[in-house]
KOLFI-517108 format. One record per residue: residue number from 1; x, y negated, z negated of N, C-alpha, C in turn; chain; residue in one letter. Coordinates in nm, 3 decimals, padded with zeros to 5 digits, always signed. Last residue first. Example, Ala and Ser with C-alpha at 12.3 -4.5 7.8 and 13.67 -1.06 7.14 Angstrom:
<torzas>
@pos = 2, nc1 = +01.285, nc2 = +00.225, nc3 = -00.708, cac1 = +01.367, cac2 = +00.106, cac3 = -00.714, cc1 = +01.290, cc2 = -00.003, cc3 = -00.787, unit = A, code = s .
@pos = 1, nc1 = +01.319, nc2 = +00.569, nc3 = -00.780, cac1 = +01.230, cac2 = +00.450, cac3 = -00.780, cc1 = +01.320, cc2 = +00.330, cc3 = -00.780, unit = A, code = a .
</torzas>
This chain:
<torzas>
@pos = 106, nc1 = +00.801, nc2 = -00.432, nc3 = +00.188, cac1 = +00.943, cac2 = -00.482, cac3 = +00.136, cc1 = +00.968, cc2 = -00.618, cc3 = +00.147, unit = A, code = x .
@pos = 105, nc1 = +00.466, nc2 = -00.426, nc3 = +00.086, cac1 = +00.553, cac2 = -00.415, cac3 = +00.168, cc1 = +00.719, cc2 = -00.507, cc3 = +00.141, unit = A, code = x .
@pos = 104, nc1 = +00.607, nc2 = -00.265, nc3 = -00.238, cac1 = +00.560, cac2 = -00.279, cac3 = -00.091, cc1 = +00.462, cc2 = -00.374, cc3 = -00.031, unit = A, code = x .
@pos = 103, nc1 = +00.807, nc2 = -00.265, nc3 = -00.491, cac1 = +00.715, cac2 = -00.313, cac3 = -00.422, cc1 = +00.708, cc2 = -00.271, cc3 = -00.302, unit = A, code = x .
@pos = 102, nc1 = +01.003, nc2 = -00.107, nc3 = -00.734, cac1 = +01.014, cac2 = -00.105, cac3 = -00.621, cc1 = +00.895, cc2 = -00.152, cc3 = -00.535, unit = A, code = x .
@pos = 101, nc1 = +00.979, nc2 = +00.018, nc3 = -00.992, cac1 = +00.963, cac2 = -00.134, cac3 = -00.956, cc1 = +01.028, cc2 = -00.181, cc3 = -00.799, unit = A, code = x .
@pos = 100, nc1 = +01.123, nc2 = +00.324, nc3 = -00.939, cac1 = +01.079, cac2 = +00.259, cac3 = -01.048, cc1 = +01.067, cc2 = +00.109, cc3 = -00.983, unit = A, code = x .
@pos = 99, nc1 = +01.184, nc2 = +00.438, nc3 = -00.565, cac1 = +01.229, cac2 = +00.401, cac3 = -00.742, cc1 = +01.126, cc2 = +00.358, cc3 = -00.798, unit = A, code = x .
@pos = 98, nc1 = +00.926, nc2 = +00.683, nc3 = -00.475, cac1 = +00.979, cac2 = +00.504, cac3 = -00.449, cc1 = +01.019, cc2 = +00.513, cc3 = -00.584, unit = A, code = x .
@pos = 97, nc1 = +00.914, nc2 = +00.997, nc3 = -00.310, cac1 = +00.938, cac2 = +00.917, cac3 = -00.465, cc1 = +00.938, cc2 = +00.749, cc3 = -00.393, unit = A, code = x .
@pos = 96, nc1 = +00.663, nc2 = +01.014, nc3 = +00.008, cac1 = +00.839, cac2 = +00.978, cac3 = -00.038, cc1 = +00.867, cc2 = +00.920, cc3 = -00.195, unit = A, code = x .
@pos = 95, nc1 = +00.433, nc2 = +01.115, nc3 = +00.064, cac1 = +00.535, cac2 = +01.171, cac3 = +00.071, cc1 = +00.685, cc2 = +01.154, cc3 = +00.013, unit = A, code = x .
@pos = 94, nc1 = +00.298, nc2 = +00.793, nc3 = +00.076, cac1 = +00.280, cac2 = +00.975, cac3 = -00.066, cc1 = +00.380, cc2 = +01.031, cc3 = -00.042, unit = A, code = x .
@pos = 93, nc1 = +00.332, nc2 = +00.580, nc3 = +00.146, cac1 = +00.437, cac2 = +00.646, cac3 = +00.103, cc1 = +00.455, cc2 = +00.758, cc3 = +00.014, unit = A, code = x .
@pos = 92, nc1 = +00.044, nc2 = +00.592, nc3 = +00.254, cac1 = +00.207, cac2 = +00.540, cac3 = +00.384, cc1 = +00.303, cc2 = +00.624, cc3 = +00.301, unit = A, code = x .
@pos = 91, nc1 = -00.097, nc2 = +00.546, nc3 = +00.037, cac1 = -00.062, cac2 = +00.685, cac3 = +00.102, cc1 = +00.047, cc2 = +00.691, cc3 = +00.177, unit = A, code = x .
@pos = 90, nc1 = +00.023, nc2 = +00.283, nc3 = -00.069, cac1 = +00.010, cac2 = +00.409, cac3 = -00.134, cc1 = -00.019, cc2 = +00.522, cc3 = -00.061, unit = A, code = x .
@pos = 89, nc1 = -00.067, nc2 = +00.112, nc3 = +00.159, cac1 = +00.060, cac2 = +00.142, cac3 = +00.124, cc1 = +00.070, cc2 = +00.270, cc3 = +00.026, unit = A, code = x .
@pos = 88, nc1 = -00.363, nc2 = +00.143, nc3 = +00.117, cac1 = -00.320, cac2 = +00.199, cac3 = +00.251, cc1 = -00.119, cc2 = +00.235, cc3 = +00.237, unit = A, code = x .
@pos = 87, nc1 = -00.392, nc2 = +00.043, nc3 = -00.139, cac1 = -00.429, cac2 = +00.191, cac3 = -00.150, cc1 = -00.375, cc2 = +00.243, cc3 = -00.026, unit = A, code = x .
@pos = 86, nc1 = -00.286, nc2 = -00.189, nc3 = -00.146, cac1 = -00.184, cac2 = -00.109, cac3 = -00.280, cc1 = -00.221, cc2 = +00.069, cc3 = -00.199, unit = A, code = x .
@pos = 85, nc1 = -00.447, nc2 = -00.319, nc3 = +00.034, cac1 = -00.304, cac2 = -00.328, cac3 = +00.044, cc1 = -00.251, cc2 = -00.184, cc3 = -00.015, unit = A, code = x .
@pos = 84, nc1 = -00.671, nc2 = -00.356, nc3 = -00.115, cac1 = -00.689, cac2 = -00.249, cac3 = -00.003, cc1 = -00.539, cc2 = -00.223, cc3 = +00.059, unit = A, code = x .
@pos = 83, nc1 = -00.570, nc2 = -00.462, nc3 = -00.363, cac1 = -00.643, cac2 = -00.338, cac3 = -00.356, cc1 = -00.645, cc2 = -00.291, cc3 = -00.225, unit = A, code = x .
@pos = 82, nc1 = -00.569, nc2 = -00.748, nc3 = -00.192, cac1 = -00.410, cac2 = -00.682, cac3 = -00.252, cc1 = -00.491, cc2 = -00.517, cc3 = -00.311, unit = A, code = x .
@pos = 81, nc1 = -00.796, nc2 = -00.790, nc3 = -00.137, cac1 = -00.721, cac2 = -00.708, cac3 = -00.037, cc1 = -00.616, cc2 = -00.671, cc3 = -00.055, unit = A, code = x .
@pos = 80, nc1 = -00.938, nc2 = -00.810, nc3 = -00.395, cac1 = -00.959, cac2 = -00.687, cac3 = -00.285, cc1 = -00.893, cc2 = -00.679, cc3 = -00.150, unit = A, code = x .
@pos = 79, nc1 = -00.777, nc2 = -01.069, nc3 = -00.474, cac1 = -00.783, cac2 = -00.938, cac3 = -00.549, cc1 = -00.847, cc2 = -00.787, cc3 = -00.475, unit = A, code = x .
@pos = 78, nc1 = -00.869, nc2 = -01.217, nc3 = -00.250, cac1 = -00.744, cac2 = -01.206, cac3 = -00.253, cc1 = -00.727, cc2 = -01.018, cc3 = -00.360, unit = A, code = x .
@pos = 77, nc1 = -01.189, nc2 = -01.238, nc3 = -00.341, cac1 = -01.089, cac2 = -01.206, cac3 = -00.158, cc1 = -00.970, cc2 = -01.114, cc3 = -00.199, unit = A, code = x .
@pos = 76, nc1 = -01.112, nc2 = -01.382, nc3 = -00.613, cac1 = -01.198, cac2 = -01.216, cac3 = -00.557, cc1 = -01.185, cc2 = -01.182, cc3 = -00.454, unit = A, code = x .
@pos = 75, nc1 = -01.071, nc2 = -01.614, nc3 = -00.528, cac1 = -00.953, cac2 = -01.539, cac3 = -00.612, cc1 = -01.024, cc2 = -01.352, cc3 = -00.639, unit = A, code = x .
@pos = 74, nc1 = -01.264, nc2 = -01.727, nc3 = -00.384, cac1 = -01.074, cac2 = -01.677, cac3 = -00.293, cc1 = -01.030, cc2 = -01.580, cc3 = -00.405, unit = A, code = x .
@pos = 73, nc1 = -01.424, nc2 = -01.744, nc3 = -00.576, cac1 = -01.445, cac2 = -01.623, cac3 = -00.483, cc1 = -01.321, cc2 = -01.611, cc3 = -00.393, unit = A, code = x .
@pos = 72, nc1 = -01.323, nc2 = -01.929, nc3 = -00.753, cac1 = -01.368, cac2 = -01.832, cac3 = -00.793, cc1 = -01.345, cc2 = -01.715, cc3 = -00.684, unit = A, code = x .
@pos = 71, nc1 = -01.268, nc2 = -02.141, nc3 = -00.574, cac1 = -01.182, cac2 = -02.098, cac3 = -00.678, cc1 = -01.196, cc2 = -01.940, cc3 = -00.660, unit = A, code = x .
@pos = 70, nc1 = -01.586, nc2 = -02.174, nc3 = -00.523, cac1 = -01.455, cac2 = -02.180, cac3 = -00.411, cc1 = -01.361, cc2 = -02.104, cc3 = -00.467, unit = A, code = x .
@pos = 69, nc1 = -01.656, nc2 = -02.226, nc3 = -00.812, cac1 = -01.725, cac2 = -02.118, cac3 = -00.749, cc1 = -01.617, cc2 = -02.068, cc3 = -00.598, unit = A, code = x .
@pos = 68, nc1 = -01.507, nc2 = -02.433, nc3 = -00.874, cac1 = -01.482, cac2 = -02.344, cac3 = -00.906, cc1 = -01.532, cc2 = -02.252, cc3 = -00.860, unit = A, code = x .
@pos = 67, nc1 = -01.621, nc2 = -02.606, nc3 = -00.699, cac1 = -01.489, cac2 = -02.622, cac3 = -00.679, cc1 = -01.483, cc2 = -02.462, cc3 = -00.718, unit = A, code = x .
@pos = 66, nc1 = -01.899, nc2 = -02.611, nc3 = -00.718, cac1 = -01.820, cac2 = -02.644, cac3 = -00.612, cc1 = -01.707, cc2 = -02.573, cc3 = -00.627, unit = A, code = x .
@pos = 65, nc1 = -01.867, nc2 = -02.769, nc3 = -00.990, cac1 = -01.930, cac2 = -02.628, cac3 = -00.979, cc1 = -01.855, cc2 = -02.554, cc3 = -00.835, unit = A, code = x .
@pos = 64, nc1 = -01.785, nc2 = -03.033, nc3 = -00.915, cac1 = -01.711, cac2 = -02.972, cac3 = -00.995, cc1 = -01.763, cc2 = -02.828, cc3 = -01.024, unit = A, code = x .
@pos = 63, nc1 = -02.016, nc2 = -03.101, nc3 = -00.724, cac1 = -01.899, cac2 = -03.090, cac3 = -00.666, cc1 = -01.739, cc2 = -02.978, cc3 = -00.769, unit = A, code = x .
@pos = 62, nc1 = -02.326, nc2 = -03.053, nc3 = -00.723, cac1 = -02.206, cac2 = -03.024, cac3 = -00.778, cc1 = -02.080, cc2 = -03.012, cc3 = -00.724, unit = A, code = x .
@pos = 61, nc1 = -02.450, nc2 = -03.016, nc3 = -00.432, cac1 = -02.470, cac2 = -03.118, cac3 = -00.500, cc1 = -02.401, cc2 = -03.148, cc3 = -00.644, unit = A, code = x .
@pos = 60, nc1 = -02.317, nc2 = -02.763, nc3 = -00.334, cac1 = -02.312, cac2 = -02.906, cac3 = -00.292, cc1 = -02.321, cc2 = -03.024, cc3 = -00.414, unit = A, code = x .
@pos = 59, nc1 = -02.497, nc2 = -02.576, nc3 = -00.376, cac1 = -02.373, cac2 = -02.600, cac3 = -00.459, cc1 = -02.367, cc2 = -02.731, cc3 = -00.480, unit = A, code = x .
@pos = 58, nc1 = -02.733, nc2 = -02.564, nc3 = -00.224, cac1 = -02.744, cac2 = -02.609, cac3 = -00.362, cc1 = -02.625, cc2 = -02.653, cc3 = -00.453, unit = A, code = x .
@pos = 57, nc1 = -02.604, nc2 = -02.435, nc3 = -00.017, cac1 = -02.589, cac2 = -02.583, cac3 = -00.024, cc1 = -02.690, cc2 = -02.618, cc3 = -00.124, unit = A, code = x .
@pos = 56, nc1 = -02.315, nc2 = -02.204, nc3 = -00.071, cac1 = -02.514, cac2 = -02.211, cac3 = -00.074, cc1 = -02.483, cc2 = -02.370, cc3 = -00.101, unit = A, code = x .
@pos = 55, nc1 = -02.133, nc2 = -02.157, nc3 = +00.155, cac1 = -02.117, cac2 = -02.200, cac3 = +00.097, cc1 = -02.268, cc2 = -02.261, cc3 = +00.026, unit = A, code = x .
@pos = 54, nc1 = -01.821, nc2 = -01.982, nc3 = +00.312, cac1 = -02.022, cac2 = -01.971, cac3 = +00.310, cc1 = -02.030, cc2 = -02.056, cc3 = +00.210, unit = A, code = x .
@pos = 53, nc1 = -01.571, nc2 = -01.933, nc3 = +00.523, cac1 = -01.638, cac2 = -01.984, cac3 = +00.372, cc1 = -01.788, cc2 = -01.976, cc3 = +00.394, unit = A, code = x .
@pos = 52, nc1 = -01.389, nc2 = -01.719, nc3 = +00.711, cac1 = -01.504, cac2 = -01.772, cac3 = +00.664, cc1 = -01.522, cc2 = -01.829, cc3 = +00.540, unit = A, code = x .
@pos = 51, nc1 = -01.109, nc2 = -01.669, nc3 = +00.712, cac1 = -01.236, cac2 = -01.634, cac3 = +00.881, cc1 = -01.281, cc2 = -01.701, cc3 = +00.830, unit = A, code = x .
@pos = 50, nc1 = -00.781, nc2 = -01.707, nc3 = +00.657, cac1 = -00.921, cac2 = -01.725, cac3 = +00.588, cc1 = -00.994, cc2 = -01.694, cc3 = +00.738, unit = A, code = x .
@pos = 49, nc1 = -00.573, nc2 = -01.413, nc3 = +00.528, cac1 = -00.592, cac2 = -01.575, cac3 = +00.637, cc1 = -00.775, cc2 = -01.595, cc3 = +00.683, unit = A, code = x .
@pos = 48, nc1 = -00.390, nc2 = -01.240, nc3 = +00.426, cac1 = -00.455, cac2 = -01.281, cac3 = +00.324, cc1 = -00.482, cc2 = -01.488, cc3 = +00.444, unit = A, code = x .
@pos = 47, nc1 = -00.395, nc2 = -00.982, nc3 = +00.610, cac1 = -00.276, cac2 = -01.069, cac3 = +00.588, cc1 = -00.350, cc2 = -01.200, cc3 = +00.474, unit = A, code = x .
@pos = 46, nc1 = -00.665, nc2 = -00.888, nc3 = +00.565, cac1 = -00.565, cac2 = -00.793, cac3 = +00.556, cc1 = -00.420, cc2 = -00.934, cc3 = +00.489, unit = A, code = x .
@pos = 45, nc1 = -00.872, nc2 = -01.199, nc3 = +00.585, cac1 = -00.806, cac2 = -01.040, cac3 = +00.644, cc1 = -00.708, cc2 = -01.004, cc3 = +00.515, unit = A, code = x .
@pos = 44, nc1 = -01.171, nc2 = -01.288, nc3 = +00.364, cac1 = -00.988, cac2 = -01.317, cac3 = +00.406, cc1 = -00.986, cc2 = -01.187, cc3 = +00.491, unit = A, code = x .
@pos = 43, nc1 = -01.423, nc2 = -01.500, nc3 = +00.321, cac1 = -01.380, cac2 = -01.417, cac3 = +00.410, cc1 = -01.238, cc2 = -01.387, cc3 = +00.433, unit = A, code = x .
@pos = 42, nc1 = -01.596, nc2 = -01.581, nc3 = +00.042, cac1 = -01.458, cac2 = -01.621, cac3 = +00.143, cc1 = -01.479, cc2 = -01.512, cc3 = +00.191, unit = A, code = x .
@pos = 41, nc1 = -01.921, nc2 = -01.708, nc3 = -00.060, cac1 = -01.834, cac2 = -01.633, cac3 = -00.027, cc1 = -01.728, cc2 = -01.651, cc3 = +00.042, unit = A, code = x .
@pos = 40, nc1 = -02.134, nc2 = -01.864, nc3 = -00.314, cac1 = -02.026, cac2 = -01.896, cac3 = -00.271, cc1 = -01.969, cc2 = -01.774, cc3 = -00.182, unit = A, code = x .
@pos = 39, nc1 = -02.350, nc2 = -01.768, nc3 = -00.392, cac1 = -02.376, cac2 = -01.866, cac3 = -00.376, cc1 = -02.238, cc2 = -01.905, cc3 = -00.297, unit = A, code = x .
@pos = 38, nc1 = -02.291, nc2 = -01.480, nc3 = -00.543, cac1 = -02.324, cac2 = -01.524, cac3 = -00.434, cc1 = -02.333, cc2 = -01.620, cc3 = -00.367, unit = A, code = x .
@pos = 37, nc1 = -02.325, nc2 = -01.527, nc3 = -00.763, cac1 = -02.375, cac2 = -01.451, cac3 = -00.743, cc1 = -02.431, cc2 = -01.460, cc3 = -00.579, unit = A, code = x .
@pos = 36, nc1 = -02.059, nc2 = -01.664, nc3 = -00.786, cac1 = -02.187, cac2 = -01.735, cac3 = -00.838, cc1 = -02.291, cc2 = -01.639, cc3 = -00.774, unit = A, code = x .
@pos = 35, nc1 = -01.895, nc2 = -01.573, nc3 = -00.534, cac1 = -01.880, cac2 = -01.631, cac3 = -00.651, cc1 = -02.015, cc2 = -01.686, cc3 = -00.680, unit = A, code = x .
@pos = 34, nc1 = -01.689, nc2 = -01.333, nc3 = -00.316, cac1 = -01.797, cac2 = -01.402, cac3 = -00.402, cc1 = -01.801, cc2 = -01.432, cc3 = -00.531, unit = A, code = x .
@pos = 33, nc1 = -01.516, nc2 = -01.223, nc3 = -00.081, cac1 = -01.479, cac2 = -01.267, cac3 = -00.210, cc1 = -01.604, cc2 = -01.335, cc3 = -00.258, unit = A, code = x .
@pos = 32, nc1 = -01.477, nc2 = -01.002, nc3 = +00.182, cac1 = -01.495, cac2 = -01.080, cac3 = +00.131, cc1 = -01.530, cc2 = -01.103, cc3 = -00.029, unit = A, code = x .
@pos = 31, nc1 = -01.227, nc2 = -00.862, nc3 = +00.415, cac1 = -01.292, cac2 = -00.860, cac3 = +00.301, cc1 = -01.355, cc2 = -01.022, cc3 = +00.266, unit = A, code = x .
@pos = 30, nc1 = -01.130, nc2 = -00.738, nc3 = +00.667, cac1 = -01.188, cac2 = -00.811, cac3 = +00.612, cc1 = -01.186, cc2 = -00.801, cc3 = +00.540, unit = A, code = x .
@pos = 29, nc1 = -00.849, nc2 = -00.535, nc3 = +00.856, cac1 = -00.950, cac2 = -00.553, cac3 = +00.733, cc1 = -00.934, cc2 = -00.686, cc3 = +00.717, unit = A, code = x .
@pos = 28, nc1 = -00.594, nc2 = -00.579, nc3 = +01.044, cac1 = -00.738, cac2 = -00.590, cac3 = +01.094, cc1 = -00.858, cc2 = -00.598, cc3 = +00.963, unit = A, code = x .
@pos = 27, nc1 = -00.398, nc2 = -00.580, nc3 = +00.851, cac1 = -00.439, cac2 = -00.697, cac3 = +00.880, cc1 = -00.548, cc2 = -00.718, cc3 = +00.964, unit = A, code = x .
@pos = 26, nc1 = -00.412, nc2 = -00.290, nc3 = +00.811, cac1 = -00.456, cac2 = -00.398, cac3 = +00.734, cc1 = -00.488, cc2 = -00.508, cc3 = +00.745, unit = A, code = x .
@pos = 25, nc1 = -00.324, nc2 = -00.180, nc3 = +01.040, cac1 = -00.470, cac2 = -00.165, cac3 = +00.946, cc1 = -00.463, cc2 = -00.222, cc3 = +00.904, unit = A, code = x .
@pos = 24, nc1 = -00.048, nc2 = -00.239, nc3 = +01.013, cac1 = -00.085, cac2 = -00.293, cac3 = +01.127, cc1 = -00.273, cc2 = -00.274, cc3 = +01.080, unit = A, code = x .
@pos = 23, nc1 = +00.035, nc2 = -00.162, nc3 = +00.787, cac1 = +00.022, cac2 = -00.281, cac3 = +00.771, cc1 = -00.086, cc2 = -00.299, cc3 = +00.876, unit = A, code = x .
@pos = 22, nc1 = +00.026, nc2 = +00.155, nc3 = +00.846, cac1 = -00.076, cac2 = +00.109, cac3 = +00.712, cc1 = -00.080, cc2 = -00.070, cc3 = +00.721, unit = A, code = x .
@pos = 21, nc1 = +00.224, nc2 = +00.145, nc3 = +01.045, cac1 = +00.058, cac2 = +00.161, cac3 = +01.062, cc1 = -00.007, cc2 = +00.143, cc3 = +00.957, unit = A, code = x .
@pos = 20, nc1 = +00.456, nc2 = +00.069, nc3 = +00.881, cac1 = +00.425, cac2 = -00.015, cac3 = +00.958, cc1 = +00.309, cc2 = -00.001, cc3 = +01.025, unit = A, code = x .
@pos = 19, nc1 = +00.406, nc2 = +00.318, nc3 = +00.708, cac1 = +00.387, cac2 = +00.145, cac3 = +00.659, cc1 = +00.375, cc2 = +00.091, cc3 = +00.747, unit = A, code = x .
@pos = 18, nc1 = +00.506, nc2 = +00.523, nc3 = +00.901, cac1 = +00.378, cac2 = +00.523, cac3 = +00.774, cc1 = +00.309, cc2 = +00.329, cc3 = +00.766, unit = A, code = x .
@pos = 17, nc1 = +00.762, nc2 = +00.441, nc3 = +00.939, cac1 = +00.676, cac2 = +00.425, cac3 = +01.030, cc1 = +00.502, cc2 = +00.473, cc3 = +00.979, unit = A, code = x .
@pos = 16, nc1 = +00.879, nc2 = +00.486, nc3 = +00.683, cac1 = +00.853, cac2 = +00.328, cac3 = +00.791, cc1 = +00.778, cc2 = +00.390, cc3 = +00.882, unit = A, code = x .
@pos = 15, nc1 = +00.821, nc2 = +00.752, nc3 = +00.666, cac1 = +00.787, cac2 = +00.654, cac3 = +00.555, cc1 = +00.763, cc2 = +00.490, cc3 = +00.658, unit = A, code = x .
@pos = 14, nc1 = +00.961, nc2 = +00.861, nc3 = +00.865, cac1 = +00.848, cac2 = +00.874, cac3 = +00.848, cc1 = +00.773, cc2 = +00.780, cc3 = +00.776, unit = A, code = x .
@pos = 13, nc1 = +01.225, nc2 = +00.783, nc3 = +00.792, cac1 = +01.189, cac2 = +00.724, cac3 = +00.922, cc1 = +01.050, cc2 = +00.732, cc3 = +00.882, unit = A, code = x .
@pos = 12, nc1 = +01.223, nc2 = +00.926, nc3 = +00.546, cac1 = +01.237, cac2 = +00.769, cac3 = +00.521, cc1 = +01.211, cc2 = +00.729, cc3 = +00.675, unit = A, code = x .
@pos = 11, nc1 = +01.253, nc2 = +01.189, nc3 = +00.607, cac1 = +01.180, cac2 = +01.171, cac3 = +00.536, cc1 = +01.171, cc2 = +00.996, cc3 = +00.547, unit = A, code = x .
@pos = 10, nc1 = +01.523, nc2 = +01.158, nc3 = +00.786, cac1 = +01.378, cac2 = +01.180, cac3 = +00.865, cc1 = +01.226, cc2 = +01.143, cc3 = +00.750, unit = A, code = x .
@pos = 9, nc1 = +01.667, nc2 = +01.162, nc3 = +00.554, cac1 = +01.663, cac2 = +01.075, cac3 = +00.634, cc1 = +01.569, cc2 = +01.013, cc3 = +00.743, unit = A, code = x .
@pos = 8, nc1 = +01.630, nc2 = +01.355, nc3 = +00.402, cac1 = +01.595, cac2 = +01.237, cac3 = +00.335, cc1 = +01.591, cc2 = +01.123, cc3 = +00.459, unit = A, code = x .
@pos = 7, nc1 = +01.742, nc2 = +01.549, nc3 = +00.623, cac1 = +01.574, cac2 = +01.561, cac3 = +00.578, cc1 = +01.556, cc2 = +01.435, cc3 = +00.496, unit = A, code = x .
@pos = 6, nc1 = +02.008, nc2 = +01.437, nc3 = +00.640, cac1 = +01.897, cac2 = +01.430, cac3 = +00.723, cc1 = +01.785, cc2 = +01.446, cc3 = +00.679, unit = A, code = x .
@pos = 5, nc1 = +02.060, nc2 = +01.511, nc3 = +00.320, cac1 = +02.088, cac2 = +01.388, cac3 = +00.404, cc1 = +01.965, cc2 = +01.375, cc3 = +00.504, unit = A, code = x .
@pos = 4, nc1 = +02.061, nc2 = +01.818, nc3 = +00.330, cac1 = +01.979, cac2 = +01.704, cac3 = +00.267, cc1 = +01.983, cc2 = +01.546, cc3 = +00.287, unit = A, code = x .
@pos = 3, nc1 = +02.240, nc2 = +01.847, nc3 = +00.508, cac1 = +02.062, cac2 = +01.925, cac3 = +00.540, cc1 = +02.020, cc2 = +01.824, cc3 = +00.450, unit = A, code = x .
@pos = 2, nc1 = +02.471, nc2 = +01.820, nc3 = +00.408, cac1 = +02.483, cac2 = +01.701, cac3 = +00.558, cc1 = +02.297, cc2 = +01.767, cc3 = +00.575, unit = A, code = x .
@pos = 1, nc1 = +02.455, nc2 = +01.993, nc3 = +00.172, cac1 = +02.450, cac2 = +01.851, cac3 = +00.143, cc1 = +02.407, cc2 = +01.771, cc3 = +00.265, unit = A, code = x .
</torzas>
């Protein structure tokens, strides 16, 4: 029983310290988010914190196009880095079951 303890125990140091290098990668990743085939792009890191907007100045002259195309491409940023999130946290914790509805990072 005191063998399975420890090995769960060392198993779970490993695990944190998995994650805390899968975060520390992450927040170095870019990504960027486009909208309107382009016409629009965001730039987010890892920690979801903006570098860049681009913004084709044909938009411009629509302000209510504008908006949504902006809209549009944060909400494509955001969706590829919670993906690059799920996949670096997902190996961090191949080794270890995680209960049922259990999130990462904690």
């Amino acid at each position: 029983m005191r063998g399975n303890i420890a090995q769960l125990m060392q198993q779970a140091q490993k695990m944190q310290e998995n994650i805390q290098k899968a975060q520390e990668e992450l927040a170095n990743v870019e990504v960027t988010g486009n909208a309107g085939g382009g016409m629009v792009s965001v730039t987010l890191t890892g920690r979801m914190e903006c570098r860049k907007v681009r913004i084709d100045p044909s938009v411009v002259s629509d302000p209510e196009m504008a908006e949504d195309l902006i809209a549009a491409a944060i909400n494509d940023a955001v969706n590829k880095v919670n993906q690059a999130s799920q996949e670096k946290m997902g190996s961090a914790t191949a080794g270890m079951p995680m209960p049922p509805g259990m999130k990462l990072p904690f």
